[in-house]
C-alpha positions in Angstrom: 0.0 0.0 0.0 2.8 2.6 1.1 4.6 1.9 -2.3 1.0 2.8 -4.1 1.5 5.7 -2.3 5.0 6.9 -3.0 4.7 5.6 -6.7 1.5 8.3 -7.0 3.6 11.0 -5.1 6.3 10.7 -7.6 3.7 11.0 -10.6 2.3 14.1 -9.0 5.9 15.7 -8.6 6.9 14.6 -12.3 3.6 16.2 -13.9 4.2 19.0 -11.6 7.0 19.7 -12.8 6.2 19.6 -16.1 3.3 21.5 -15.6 5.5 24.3 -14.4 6.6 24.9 -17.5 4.0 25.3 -19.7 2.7 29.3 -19.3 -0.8 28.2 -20.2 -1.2 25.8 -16.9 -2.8 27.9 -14.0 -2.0 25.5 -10.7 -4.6 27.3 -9.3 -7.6 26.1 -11.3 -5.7 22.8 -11.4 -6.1 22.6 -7.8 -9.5 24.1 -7.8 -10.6 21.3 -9.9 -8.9 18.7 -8.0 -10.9 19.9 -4.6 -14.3 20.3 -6.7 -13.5 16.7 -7.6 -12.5 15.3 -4.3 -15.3 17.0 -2.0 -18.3 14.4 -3.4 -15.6 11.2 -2.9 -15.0 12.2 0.6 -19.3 11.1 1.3 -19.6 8.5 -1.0 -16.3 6.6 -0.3 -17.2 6.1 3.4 -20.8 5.1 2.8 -19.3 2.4 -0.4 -17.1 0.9 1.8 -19.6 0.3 5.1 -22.1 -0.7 2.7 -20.0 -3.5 1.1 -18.7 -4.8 4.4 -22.0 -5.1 5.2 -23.5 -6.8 2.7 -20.3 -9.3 2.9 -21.2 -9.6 6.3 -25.2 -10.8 5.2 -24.0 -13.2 2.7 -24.4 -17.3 4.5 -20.7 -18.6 4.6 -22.0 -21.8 3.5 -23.7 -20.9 0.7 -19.9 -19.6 -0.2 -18.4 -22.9 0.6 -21.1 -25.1 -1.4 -21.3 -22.8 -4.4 -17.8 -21.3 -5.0 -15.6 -23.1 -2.7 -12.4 -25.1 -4.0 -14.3 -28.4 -4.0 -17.1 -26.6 -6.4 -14.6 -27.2 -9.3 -15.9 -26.1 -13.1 -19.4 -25.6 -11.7 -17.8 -23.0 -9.2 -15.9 -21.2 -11.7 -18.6 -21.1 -14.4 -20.8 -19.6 -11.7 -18.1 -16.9 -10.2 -17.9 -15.6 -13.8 -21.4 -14.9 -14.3 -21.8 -13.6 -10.3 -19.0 -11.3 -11.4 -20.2 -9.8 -14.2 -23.7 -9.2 -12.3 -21.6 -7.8 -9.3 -22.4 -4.2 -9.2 -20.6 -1.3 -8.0 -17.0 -0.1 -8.1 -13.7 -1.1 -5.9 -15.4 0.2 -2.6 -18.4 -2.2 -2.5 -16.8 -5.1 -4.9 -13.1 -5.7 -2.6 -14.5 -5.4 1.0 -17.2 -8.1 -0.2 -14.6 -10.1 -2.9 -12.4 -10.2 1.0 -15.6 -11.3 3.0 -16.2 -14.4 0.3 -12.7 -15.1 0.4 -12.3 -15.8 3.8 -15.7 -17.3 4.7 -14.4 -20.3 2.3 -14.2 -19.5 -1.6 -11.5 -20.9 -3.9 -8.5 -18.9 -4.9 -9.7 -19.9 -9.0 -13.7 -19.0 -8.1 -12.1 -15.6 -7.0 -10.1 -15.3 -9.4 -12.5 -16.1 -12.0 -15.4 -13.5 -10.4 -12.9 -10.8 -10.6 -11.7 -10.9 -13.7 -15.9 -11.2 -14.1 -16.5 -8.0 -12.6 -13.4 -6.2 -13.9 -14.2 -7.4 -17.9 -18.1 -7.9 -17.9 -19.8 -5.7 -15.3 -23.4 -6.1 -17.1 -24.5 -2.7 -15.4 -22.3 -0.9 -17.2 -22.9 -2.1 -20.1 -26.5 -1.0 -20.0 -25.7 2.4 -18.2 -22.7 3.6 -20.3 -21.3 1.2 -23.4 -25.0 0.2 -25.1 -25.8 4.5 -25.0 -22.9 5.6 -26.0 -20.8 2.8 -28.2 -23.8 0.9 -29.6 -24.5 -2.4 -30.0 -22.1 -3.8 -32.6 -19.2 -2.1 -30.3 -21.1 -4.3 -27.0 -21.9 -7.4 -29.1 -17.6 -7.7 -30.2 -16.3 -6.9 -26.9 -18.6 -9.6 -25.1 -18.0 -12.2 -27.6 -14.0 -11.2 -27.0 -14.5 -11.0 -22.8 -17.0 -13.4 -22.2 -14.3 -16.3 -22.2 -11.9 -14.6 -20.3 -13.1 -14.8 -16.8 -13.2 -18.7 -17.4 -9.8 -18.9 -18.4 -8.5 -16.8 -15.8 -10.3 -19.3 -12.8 -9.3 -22.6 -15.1 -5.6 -21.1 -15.4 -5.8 -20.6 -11.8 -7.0 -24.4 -10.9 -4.5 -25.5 -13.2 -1.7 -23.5 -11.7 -2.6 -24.2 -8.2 -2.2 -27.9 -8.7 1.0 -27.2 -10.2 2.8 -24.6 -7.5 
């Protein structure tokens, strides 16, 4: 986490930096912008992340075990890439809830396999953003590209955990 941190920092110095030497950039509307930005994050992170420990907290443990745990196999995997791509919400709902599964019993490839889900299929945005705004030939190629994905990440990650 710290080195996510220093690794930003450094970003922010470089592009201050050359920032400073462009006339045209005013550092005080940059940083205007950046607090206009910030001030509705600092509400809804807080809320995001109590709601999705929360919900990870209402979710049976053995339901995890049965559906997506390590014995679940191909069935497990299958069903963790659909559940991801239905999974809705950004990083502050979908990690503290991906954690809560985790540890109440589900495989390292179901995980694996749901997050790639969320991260490449995420069927609400889809409707809220791409289908609007891209259309439906641009959704229609990228699903037929994605949809396979979230399986191979889980099946890589059986097959490499039998290997390591």
């Amino acid at each position: 986490m710290l080195s996510a941190y220093i690794t930003l920092i450094v970003i922010l110095v470089f592009l201050v930096l050359v920032a400073q030497r462009k006339p045209e950039v005013s550092h005080k509307e940059i940083l205007s912008q950046a607090v206009d930005n910030t001030l509705p994050l600092l509400i809804r992170i807080p809320a995001a992340i109590l709601a999705g420990s929360f919900l990870a907290e209402l979710i049976p443990k053995d339901y995890i075990v049965a559906l997506l745990g390590d014995a679940s196999g191909v069935t497990g995997i299958i069903l963790a890439s659909l559940l991801g791509g239905a999974l809705p919400g950004g990083p502050m709902i979908a990690f503290p809830l991906l954690l809560a599964m985790f540890k109440a019993g589900m495989g390292t490839p179901q995980l694996i396999a749901l997050l790639t889900g969320w991260l490449l299929l995420a069927f609400h945005r889809i409707f809220a953003y791409e289908l609007p705004m891209l259309g439906t030939e641009f959704v229609r190629l990228r699903l037929i590209v994605c949809l396979p994905l979230p399986l191979i990440a889980g099946f890589s990650a059986q097959a490499l955990g039998q290997w390591l």
